[in-house]
Each structure stands twice: as structure tokens, then as C-alpha cells.
C-alpha positions in Angstrom: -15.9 16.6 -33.1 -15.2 19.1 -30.6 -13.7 17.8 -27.3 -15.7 18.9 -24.2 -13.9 20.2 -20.6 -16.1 18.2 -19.1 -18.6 15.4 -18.9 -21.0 14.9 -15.9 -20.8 11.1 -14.6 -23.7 9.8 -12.7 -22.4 5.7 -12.9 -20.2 3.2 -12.8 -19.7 0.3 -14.4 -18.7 -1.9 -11.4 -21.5 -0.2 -9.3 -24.1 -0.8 -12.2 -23.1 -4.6 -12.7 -24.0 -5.1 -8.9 -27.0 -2.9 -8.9 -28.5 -4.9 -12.0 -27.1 -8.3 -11.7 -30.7 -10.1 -11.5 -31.8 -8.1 -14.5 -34.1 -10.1 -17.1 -32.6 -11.0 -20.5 -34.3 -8.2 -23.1 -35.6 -6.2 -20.6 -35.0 -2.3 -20.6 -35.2 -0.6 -17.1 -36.3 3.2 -16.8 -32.7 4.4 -15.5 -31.0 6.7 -17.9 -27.3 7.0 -16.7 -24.0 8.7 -18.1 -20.5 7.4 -17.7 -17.5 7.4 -19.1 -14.4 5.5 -19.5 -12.1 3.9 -22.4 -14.0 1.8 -25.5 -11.6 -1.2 -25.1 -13.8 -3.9 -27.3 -15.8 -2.9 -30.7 -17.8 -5.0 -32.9 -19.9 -4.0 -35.5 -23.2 -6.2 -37.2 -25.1 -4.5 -40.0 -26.7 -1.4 -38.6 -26.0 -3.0 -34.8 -22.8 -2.0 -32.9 -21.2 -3.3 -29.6 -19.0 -1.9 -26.9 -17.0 -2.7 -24.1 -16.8 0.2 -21.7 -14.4 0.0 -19.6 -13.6 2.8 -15.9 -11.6 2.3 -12.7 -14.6 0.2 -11.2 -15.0 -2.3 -14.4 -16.2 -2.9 -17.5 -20.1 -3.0 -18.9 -20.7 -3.7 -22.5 -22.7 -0.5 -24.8 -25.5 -1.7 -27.3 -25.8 1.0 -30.0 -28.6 0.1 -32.8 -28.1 2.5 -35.8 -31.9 3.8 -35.4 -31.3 5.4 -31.9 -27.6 6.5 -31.8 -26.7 10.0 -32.6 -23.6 9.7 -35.0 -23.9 5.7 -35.7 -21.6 5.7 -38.3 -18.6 8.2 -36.5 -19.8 5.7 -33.5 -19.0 2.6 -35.2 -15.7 4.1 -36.3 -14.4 5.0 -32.7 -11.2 3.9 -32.7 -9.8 1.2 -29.2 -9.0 3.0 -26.5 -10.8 6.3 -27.2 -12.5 8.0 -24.1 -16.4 8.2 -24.9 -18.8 9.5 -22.6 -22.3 7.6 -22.8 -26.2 8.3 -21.9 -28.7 6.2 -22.5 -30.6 3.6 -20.9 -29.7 0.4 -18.8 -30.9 -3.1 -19.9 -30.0 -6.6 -21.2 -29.8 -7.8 -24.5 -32.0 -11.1 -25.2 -28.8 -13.0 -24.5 -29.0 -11.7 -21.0 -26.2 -9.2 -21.0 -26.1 -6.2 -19.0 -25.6 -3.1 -21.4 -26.0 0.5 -21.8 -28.6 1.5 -24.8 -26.1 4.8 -26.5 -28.9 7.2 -26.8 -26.5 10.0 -26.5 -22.1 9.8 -26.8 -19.4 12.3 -27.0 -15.7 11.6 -27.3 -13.7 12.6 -24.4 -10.2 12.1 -26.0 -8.9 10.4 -29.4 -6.5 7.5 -28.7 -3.5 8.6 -31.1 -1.8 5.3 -31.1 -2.7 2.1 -31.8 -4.1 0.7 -28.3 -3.3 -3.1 -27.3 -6.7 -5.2 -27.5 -8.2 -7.0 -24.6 -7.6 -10.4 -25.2 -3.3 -9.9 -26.5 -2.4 -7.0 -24.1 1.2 -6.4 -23.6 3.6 -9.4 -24.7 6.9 -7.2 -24.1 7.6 -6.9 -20.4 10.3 -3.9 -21.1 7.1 -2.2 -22.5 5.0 -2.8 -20.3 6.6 -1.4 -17.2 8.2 1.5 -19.5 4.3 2.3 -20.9 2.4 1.4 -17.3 -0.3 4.2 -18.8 -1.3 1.4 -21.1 -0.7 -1.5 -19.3 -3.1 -0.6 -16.8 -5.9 -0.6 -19.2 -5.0 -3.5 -21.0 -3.6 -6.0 -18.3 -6.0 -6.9 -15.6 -3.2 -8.5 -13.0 -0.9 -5.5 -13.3 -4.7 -3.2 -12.5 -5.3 -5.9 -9.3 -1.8 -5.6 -8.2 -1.2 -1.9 -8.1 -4.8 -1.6 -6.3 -3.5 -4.0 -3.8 -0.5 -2.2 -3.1 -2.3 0.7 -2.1 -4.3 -1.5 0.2 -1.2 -2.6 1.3 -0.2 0.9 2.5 -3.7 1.9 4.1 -4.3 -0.7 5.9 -0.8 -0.4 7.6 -1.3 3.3 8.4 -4.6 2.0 10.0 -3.1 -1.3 12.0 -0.4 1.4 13.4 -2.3 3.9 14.2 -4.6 1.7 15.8 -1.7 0.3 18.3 -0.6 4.3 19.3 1.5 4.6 16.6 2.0 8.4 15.0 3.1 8.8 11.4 5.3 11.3 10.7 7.9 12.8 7.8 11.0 13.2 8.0 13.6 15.1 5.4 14.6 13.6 2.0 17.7 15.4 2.1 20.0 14.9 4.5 23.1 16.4 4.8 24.8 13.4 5.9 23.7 9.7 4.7 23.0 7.6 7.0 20.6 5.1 8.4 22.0 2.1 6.2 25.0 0.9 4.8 24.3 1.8 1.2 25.6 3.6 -1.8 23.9 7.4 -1.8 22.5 9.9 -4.8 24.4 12.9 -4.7 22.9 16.2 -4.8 23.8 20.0 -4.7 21.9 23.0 -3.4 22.9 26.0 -4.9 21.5 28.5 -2.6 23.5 27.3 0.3 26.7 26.0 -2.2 26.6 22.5 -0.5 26.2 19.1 -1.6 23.0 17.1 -0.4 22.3 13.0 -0.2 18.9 11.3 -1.2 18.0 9.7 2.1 19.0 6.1 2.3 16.9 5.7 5.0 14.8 7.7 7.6 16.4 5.8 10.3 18.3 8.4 12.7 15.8 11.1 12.1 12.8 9.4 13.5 15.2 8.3 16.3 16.2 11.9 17.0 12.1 12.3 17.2 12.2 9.2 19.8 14.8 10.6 21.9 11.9 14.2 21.6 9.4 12.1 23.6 7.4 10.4 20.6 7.5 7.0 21.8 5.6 5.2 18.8 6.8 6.9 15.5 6.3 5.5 11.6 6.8 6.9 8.3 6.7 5.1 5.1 9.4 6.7 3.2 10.4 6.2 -0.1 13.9 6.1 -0.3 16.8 6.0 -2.6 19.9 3.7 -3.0 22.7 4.1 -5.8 22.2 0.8 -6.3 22.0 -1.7 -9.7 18.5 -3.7 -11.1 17.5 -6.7 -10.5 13.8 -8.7 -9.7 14.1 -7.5 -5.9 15.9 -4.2 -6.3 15.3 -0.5 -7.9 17.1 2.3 -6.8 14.3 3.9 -5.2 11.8 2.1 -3.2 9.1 2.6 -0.6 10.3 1.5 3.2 8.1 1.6 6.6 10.3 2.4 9.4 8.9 2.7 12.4 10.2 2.8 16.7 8.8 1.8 19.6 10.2 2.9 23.1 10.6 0.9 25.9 10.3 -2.0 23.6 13.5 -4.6 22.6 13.5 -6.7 18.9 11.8 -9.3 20.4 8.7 -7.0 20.3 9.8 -5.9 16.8 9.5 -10.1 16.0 5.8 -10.0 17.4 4.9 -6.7 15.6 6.3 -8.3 12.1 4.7 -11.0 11.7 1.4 -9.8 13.2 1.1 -6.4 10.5 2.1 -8.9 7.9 -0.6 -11.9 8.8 -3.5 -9.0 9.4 -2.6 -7.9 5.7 -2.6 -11.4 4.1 -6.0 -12.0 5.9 -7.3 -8.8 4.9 -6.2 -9.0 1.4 -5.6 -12.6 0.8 -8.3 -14.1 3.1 -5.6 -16.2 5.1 -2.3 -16.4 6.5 -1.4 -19.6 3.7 -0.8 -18.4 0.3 1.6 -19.5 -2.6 4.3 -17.3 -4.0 5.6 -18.6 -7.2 3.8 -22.0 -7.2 5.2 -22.7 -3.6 3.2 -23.2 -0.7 3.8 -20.2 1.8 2.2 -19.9 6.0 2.9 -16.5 7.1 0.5 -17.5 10.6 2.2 -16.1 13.7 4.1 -17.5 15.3 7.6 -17.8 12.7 10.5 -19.6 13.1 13.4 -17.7 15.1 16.7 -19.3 14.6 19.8 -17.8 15.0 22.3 -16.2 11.9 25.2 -19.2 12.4 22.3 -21.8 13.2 21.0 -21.4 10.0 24.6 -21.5 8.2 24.5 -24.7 10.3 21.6 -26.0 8.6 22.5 -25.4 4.9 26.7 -26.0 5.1 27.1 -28.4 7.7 29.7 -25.5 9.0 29.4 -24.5 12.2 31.2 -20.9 11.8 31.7 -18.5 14.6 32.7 -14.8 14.3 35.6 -15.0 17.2 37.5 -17.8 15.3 40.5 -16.9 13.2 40.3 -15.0 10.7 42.4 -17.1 8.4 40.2 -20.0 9.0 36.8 -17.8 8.1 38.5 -17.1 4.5 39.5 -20.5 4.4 35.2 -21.4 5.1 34.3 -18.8 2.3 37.4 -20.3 -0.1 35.8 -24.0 -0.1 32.1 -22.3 -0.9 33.7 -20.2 -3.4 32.8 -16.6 -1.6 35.2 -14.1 -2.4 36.1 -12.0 0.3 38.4 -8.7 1.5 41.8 -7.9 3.3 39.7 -5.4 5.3 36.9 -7.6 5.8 36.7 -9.4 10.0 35.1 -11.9 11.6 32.0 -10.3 11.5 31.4 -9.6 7.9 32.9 -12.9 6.7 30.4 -14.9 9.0 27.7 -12.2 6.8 29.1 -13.1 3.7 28.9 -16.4 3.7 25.6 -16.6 5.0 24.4 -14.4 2.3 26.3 -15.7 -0.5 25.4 -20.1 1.0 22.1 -19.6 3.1 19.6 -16.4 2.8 18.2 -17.5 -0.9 17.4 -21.1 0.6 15.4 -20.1 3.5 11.8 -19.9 2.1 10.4 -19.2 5.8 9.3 -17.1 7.3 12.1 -17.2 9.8 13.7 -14.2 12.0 17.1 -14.7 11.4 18.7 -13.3 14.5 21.6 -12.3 15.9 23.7 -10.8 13.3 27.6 -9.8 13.9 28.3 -6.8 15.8 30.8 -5.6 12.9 28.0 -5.1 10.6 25.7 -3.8 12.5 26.7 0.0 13.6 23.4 0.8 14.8 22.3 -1.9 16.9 22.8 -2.6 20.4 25.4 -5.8 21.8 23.6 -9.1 22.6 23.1 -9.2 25.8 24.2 -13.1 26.0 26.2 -14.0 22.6 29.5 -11.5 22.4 29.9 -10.5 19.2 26.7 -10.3 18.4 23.8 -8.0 18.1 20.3 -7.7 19.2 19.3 -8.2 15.1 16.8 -10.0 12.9 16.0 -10.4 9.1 12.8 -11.5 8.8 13.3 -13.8 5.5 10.3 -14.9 3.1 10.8 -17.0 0.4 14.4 -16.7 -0.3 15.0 -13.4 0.4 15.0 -10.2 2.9 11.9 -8.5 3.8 13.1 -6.3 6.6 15.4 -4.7 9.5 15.3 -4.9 12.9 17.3 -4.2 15.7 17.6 -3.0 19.6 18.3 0.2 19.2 21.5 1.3 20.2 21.6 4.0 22.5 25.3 4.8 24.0 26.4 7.6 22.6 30.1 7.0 23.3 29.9 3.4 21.7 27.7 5.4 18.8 30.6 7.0 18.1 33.1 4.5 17.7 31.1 2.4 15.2 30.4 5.8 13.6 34.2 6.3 13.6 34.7 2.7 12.5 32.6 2.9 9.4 34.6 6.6 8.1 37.5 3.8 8.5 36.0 1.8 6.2 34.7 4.7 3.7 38.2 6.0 3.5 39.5 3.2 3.0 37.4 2.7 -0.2 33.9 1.6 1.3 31.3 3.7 -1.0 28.6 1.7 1.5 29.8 2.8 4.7 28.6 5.4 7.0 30.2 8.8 7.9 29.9 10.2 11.9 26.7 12.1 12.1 27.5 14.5 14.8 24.0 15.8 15.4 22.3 12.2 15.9 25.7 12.0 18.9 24.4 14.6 20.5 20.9 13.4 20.3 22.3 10.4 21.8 23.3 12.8 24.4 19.7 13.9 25.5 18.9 9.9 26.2 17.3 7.7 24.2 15.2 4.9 26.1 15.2 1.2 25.5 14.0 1.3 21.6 13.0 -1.2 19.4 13.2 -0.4 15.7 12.2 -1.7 12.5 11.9 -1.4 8.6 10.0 -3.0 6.3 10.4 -3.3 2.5 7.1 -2.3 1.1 7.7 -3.1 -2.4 8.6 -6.7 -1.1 6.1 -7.2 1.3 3.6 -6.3 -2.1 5.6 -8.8 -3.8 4.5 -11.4 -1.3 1.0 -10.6 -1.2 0.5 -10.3 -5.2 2.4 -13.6 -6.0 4.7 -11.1 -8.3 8.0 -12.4 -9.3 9.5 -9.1 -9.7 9.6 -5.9 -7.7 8.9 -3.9 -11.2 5.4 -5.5 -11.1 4.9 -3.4 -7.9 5.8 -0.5 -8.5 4.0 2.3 -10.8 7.2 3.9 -12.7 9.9 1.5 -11.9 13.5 2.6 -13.0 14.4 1.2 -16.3 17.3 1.9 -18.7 17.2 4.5 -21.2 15.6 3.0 -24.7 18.3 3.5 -27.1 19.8 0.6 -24.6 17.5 -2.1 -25.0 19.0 -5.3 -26.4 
């Protein structure tokens, strides 16, 4: 059968089932329509054949008697998953289901390989995420969860945009990384003979575009970290940053949790939800509790990043977290938090006030030395975001710059290098800034109920076959 270049659609399925959802068992209206999409069920009964029909909007079934269907025999033959383009008439069947009479069909495209049937789908995981082409057909949550995510995303551009917000993009080279503390992807451009990062984050170029006079800036970046697998990590991943002028974290706080209780009422219908079985109230407002608070909680330690630093490794020896010679106050404090408190907060909670030491970019407390103007907003058990007040000193910019090329020579493959350009940005004045980033493959998590972040995203990284096992 020859394969056409195209095939004129007048309905769908979804649009059809709403349209004719009163309609009489056996009765056959007078609208002929074409559509088109995957055969995903098939039954055959005598010199009677059935169809499922299935397109991006849903599924209708296709009643095909032998005596008017061109073909009945090469019909009843098709094999599951072949793309068929259908005319004919819409009706019920005495049984009262909606179906399209094939008066007239033409295969689209031949399904080559044995397709997955509706009702087994895709036991394998590995395959499912590594063959997302037919997972999409044949598993209905992984369908409602990537449709979600992009619901996710437009409904954010709109809730910014809506509050004065601009979106903007911003290189995914950089010839410096920065932005993060993270591992980068190494690249080289041969035109100009020079090596080139993946950006880590978008961070000091939208800052750079504050300091220019755009006072509410966003970009949801997809970014990339040279980083290992796990259920809440994939080496490239989609972040919204975004900066606000004149505005501190505690306005970073408010905008959090209010994007992320408008989406779980647009898309969930309310602010409680479960996430893995467990009850879960994002409604404004969260908890705020402090970094060493919350070490409080779950230790019974009450730690401090000005005490010795003998007796912080001493702290991190009794809870079995190993730590470095080159490690302070600061990052001991962080690593025991991490490694004793984040995955036991289920939240939400803005965890604020982070340690100074880790925190290059963020401006000093302005009650708590040591400290910085930081939160992590954490949701069941683990990170979701980034926020700080933005630091703007240029001469104290450098020397956490300079600090972190300490660390990086001294073995740190995390730690960030001086960016000279974003110094002299600095220069120019940047205003009070609050800044923020938000996980967007996490956030999706969340509102999906998914237990891992490859069920959010299309392609996720995945190692090479040969591997496997």
C-alpha cells in the first residue's frame, strides 16, 4: 500500500467524545469525519472488526463491518501501533459506544516492531525512559505527566509576566563557569582555539542584565552539571532563575511559595496534595526556621559555625559525616545538616540562613555574623530551590571569588574561578537584589506525585546499553 505525504484531519478523538457524549446506543449521526492517529487495540469477529484509535487528544474506538470497509481483510490485519487515517461516519454501536463507521482508511506508517499492548505497557523502567517514543503511547501516566510539565512551564511564564517580570536568554556557553558551585562540561571552540563551559547556571548573566536597568528578569534555562544519577539528579536539567530589584530574600520567600501554590491550584485543584502516599500542604504561608534551628530539631546539637573547628569535626565524627582538612566552620555546619537533617524535613520549610563560607554569592546577614541572607526552600525531603540577597560589593565579590580559586586549586573541581567581567559589572552598581532558582524538574516532581526526576523529563540521561546489568 502506498504511503501518502499527507492526510487531511478534520477531528479528534477527545473533541469527538465531548461533542457526542449523549449520543443514543445504535444510532448513526450524518457527520462524516477523518482522523488519524495510532491503532492501539484490534479485535476481530467473523466479518466484524474493532479498533481503538488512539491521537494526542484521546482515544475513540473504529467499527469496521466487512460489507462497508474498503480493504477489510488488509484492515483486519493492521498490525498495533500502525498509523491509519480514518473516514467514515460517527455513531454508537447498540452497546452504546461512541465509534467511527471505516467507510474509507489508509495507512500512514507501518509499525516495524512489535508495539506494547494497552493493557501490559512497559514493565522495564530502563526501557521505558530509554524508548519514551513508545512509552508515550502506551503508558497513560508518563502521557499526563509530561503534559503537566509543560503546563508547569506556561503557566509560570504567565504568573511572571503577569507581576512585571521580563523573560530573557542568556548564553549557554560561558567562558567562565560560574553561578554555582558545581562540576562543569568542558567544551572547545575551534574557531577562536579556546575552551568553553556548559552553563552551570544563568546566575551572573541575568545579574549583569540587573545591574543594565532590567529590574524583573527570568529565564528558564536548562542547564548542565558534570554530575552522577540518581532519582533527583541528571546532568542536565531545566532551572527558573529569576531577580528582582529593590527586593531582599524575604520577598524571594513570598514569591516561592506563592508561584508554587498558584500551580498546584491550577493543576492540582488545591494547595494539599500527597507525594508518595504522604500527605503534603504547600498553602502559603511555610515554615521559616533557621539552617542550625533545624540541626536543632533532628540531632539535639546545637552547632554554631564560630565554634572550634575541632569540636565541629568532632559533631560530624559522632554522626558518622566524613569531612576535610580544608573544610571551616561554615561548610562543616553544611555538611552535617545535609548529611543528618535536609532528607527528614518533609515541609515545606525555608531553611534560612546558610553559612557565609558557602555561600560566595550572597550578601552577610544583616543580624547573625557568619551568616548569609539564604534559604532552601525544602519539600518532601529534599531541595527545590536557591535563594539569596544578592550580593553586591564588588570588593567583597572579589574575595569570595578569590576564595573559591583557593579552593579549586587546591583540588575543589566544584568551586568557582574570579569572573572578572561580572567585577566590573559590580562596578556599575547593582541595587538591592533578591534572586532566586527554582528546580523545574523537581517542582514537576511535586506536582505529578513522581518518585523520580526521569519520569519528568522527555530524554533523560541514561547509561549506554551495552551497560545495563
Amino acid at each position: 500500500m502506498d504511503i501518502p505525504y499527507r492526510y487531511e484531519v478534520d477531528a479528534r478523538a477527545g473533541a469527538l467524545a465531548a461533542e457526542f457524549a449523549s449520543i443514543e446506543p445504535g444510532t448513526e449521526t450524518e457527520r462524516v469525519v477523518r482522523i488519524a492517529g495510532r491503532l492501539m487495540l484490534r479485535r476481530v469477529q467473523g466479518k466484524l472488526a474493532f479498533g481503538t484509535l488512539q491521537d494526542s487528544s484521546g482515544r475513540i474506538q473504529l467499527f469496521a463491518p466487512a460489507a462497508s470497509t474498503p480493504a477489510f481483510e488488509e484492515f483486519s490485519h493492521l498490525n498495533l501501533g500502525d498509523w491509519i487515517g480514518v473516514e467514515g461516519i460517527v455513531m454508537a454501536t447498540r452497546r452504546g459506544e461512541l465509534s467511527v463507521r471505516v467507510d474509507g482508511w489508509t495507512l500512514l506508517a507501518q509499525a516495524r516492531r512489535p508495539f506494547p499492548d494497552k493493557w501490559h505497557g512497559i514493565t522495564d523502567p530502563d526501557t521505558r525512559y530509554r524508548q519514551r517514543y513508545v512509552d508515550l503511547w502506551v503508558t497513560d501516566e508518563a502521557r499526563e505527566t509530561l503534559l503537566l510539565r509543560s503546563k508547569v512551564f506556561s503557566l509560570t511564564r504567565r504568573w511572571l509576566e503577569d507581576r512585571n517580570f521580563i523573560e530573557v536568554e542568556t548564553p549557554t556557553f560561558h567562558p567562565i563557569p560560574g553561578g554555582a558551585t558545581a562540576r562543569p562540561f568542558t567544551t572547545h571552540h575551534n574557531a577562536l582555539d579556546m575552551d568553553l563551559y556548559l552553563r552551570i547556571a544563568p546566575e551572573l548573566y541575568l545579574k549583569r542584565l540587573t545591574v543594565g536597568g532590567l529590574e524583573r528578569v527570568f529565564e528558564i534555562a536548562r542547564v548542565f552539571r558534570n554530575e552522577g544519577l540518581s532519582p533527583r539528579h541528571n546532568p542536565e536539567f531545566t532551572m527558573l532563575e529569576l531577580y528582582q530589584a529593590y527586593a531582599d530574600y524575604g520577598d524571594m520567600m513570598e514569591l516561592t511559595e506563592s508561584l508554587v501554590a498558584h500551580l498546584a491550584t491550577e493543576l492540582r485543584g488545591t494547595t494539599k496534595l500527597t507525594y508518595g502516599g504522604r500527605d503534603l500542604d504547600l498553602t502559603p504561608p511555610w515554615r521559616r526556621a533557621t539552617m542550625v534551628e533545624l540541626i536543632e530539631e533532628h540531632t539535639g546539637l546545637r552547632v554554631d559555625v564560630r565554634q572550634p573547628v575541632d569540636e565541629l569535626r568532632a559533631v560530624l565524627d559522632e554522626h558518622g559525616v566524613p569531612w576535610e582538612d580544608a573544610w571551616g566552620g561554615g561548610k562543616l555546619v553544611l555538611e552535617l545538616y545535609e548529611k543528618t537533617t535536609e532528607s527528614a524535613i518533609w515541609g515545606p520549610v525555608f531553611v534560612l540562613d546558610h553559612p557565609k563560607e558557602v555561600s560566595p554569592l550572597a550578601r552577610d546577614h544583616r543580624e547573625v555574623p557568619g551568616m548569609v541572607e539564604r534559604f532552601e526552600p525544602i519539600v518532601a525531603g529534599r531541595e527545590l530551590g536557591n535563594a539569596f540577597s544578592e550580593l553586591q560589593d564588588p570588593v567583597e565579590q572579589r574575595a569570595t571569588f578569590e576564595a573559591q580559586a583557593a579552593y579549586k586549586a587546591a583540588g575543589d573541581d566544584e568551586a568557582m574561578a574570579v569572573d572578572e567581567d561580572y567585577l566590573r559589572a559590580l562596578e556599575y552598581g547593582l541595587p538591592p537584589t533578591g534572586g532566586l532558582g527554582i528546580g523545574m524538574d523537581r517542582l514537576v516532581m511535586l506536582l505529578a506525585d513522581a518518585p523520580t526526576i526521569r519520569d519528568v523529563i522527555l530524554f533523560p540521561t541514561l547509561r549506554p546499553e551495552q551497560d545495563r546489568g
